[in-house]
N, CA, C and O of each residue as an XYZ file, in Angstrom:
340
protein
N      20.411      1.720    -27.858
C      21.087      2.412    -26.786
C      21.781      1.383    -25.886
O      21.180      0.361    -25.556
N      22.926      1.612    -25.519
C      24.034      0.499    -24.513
C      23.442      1.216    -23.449
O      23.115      2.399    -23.364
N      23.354      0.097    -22.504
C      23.238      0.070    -21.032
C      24.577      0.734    -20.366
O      25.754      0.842    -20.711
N      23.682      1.176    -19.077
C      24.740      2.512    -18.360
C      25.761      1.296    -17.208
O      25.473      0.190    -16.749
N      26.976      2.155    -17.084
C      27.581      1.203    -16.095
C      26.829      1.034    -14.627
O      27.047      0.068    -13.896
N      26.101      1.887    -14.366
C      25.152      1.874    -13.088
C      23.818      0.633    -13.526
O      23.363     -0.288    -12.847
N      23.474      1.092    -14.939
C      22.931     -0.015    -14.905
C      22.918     -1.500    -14.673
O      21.935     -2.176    -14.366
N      24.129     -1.902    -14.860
C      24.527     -3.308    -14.932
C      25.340     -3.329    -13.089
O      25.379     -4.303    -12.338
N      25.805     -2.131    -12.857
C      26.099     -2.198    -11.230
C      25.113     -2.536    -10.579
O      25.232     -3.087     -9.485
N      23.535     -2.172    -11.330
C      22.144     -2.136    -10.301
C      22.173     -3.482    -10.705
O      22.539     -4.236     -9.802
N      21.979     -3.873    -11.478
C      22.030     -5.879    -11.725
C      22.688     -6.795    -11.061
O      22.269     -7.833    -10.548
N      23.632     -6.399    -11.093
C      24.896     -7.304    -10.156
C      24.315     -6.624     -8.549
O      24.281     -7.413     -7.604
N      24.091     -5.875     -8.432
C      23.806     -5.796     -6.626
C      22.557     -6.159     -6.663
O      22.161     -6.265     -5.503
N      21.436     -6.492     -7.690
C      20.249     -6.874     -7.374
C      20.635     -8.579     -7.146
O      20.316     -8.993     -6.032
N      21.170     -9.423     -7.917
C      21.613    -10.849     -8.098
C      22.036    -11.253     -6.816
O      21.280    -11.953     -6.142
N      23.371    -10.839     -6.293
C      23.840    -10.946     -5.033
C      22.670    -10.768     -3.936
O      22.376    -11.558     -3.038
N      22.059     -9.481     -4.253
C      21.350     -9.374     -2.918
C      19.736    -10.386     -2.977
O      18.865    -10.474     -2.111
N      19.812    -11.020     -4.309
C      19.171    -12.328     -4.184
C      19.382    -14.011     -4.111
O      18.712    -15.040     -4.038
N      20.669    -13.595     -4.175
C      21.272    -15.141     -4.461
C      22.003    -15.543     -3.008
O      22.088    -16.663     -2.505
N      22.565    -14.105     -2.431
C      22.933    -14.559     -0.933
C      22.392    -15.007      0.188
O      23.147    -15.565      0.983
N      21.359    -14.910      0.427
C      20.468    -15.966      1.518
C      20.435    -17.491      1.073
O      20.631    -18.508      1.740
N      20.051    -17.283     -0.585
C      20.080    -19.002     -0.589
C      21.693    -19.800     -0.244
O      21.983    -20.769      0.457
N      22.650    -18.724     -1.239
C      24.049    -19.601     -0.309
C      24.183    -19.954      0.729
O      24.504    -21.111      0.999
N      23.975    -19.061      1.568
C      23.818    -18.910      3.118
C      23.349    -20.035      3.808
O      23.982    -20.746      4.588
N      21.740    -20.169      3.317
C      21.111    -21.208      3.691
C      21.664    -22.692      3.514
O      21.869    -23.549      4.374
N      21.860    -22.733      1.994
C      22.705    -23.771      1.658
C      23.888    -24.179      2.662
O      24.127    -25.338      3.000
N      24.509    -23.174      3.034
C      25.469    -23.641      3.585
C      25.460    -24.040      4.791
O      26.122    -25.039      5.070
N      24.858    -23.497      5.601
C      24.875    -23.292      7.274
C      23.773    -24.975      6.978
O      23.405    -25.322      8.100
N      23.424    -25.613      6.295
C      22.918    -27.000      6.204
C      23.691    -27.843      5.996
O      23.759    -28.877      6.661
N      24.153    -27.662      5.383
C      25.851    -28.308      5.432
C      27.023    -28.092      6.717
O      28.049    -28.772      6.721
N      26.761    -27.143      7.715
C      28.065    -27.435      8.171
C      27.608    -28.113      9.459
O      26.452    -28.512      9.599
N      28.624    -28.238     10.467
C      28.471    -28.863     11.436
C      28.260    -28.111     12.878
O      28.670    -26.971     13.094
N      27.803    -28.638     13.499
C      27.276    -28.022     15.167
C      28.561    -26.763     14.922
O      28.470    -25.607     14.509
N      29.837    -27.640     15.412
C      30.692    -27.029     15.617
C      31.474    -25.955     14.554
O      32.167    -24.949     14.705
N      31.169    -26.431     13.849
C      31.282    -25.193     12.355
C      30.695    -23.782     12.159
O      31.089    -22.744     11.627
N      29.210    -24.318     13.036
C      28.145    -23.170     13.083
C      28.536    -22.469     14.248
O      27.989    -21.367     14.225
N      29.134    -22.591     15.107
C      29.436    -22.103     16.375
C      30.933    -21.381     16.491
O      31.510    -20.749     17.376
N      31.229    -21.764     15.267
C      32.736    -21.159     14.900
C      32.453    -19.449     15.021
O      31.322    -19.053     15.302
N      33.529    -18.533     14.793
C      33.380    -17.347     14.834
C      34.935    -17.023     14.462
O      35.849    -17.155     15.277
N      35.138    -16.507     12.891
C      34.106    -16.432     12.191
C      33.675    -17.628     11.363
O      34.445    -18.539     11.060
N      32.322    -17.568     10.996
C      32.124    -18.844     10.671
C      32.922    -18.901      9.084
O      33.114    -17.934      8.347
N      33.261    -20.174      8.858
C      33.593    -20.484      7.007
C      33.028    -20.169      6.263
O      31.801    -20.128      6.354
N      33.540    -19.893      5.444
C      32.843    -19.414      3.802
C      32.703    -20.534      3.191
O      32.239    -20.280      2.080
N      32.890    -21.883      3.352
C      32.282    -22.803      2.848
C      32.503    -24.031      3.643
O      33.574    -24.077      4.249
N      31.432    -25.361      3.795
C      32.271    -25.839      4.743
C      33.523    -27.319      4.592
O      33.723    -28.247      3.808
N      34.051    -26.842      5.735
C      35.768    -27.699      5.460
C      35.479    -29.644      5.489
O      36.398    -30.463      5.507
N      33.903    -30.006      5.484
C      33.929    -31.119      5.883
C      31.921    -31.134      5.869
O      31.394    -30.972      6.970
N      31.053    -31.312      4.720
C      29.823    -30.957      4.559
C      29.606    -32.228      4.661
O      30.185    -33.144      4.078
N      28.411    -32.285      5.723
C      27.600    -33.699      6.232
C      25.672    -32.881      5.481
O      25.361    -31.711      5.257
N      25.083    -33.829      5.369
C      23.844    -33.733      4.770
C      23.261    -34.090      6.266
O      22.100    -34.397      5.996
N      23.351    -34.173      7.154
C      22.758    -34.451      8.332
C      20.903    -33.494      8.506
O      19.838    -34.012      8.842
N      21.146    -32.195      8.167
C      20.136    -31.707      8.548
C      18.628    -32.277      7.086
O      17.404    -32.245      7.219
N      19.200    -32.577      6.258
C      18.547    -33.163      5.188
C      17.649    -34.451      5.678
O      16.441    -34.561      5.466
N      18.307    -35.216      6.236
C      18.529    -36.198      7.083
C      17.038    -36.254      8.060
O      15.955    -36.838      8.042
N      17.611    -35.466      8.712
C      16.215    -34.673      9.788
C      15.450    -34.299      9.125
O      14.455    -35.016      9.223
N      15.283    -33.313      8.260
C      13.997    -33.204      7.370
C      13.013    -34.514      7.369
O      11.864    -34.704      7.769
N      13.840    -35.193      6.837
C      12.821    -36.523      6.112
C      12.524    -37.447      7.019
O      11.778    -38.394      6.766
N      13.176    -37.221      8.348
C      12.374    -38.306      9.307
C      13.763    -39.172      9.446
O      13.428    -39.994     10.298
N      14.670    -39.368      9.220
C      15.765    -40.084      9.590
C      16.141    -39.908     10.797
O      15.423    -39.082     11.359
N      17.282    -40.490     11.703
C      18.196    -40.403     12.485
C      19.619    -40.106     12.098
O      20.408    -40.874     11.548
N      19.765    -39.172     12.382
C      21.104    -38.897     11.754
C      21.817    -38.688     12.694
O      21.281    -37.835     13.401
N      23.213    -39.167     13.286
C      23.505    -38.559     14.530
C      25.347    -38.332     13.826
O      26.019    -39.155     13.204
N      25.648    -37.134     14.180
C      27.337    -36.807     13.614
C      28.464    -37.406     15.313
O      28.161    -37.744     16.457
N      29.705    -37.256     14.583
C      30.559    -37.990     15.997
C      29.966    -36.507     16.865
O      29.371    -36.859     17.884
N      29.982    -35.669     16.773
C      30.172    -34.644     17.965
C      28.243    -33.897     18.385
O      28.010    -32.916     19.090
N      27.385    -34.630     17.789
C      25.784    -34.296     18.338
C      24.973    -35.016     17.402
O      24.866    -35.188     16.188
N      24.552    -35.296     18.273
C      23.095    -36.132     17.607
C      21.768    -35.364     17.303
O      21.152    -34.414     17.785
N      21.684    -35.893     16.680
C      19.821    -34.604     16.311
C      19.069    -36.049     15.564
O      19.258    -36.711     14.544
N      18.054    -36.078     16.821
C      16.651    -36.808     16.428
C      15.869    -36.617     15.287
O      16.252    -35.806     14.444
N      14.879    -37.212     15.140
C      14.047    -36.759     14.247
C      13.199    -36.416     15.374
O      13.162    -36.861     16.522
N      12.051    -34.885     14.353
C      11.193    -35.025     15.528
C      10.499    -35.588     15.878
O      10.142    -36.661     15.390
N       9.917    -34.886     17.176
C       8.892    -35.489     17.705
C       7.438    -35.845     17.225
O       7.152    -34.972     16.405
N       6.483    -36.640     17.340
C       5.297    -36.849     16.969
C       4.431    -35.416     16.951
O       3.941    -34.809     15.999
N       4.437    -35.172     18.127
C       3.403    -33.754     18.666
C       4.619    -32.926     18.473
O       5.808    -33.244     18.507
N       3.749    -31.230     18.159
C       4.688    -30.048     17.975
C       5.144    -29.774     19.550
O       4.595    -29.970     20.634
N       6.410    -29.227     19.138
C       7.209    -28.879     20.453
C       7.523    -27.413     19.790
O       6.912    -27.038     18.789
N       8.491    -26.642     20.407
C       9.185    -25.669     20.087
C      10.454    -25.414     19.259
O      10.768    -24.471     18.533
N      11.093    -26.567     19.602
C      11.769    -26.968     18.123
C      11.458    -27.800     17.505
O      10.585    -28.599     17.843
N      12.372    -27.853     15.947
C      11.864    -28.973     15.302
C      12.633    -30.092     15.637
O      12.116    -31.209     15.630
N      14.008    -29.894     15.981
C      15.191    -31.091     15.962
C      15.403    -31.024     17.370
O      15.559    -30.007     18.045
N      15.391    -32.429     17.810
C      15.973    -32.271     19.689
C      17.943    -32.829     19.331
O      18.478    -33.937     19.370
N      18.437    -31.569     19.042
C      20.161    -31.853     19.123
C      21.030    -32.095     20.422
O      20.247    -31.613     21.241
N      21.965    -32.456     21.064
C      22.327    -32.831     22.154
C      24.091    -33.391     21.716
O      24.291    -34.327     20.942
N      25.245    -32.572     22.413
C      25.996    -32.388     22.181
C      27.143    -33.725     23.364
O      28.370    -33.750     23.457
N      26.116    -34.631     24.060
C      26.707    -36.210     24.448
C      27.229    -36.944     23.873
O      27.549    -38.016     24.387
């Protein structure tokens, strides 16, 4: 028996509606302060820095337009102290 066209419609909207957060995520890690603050934001970004990767692992990463520490020793409320000086 061939599969129904709804069937394969239910596939393709199941995929998307699992694969789009990770793009998402992916992306908004990639873009920049000011990228993220855009409206509307890019569909991909025009200029991808690994900065927040960066922060993960304990680096200093600071971009020309904000710096983001690594964190702090003791928990705070965020994880990254960013600052737009």
């Amino acid at each position: 028996m061939r599969p129904s066209r709804w069937g394969w419609l239910a596939v393709a909207v199941a995929i998307v509606w699992t694969l789009l957060p990770i793009y998402w995520f992916l992306k908004l890690s990639l873009l920049t302060p000011a990228e993220i603050a855009r409206f509307p934001p890019p569909l991909w970004p025009l200029d991808p820095h690994p900065a927040a990767f960066f922060n993960i692992f304990g680096f200093d990463y600071t971009l020309a337009m904000a710096r983001c520490d690594a964190p702090p020793a003791r928990p705070t409320r965020s994880f990254a102290a960013c600052s737009t000086a």
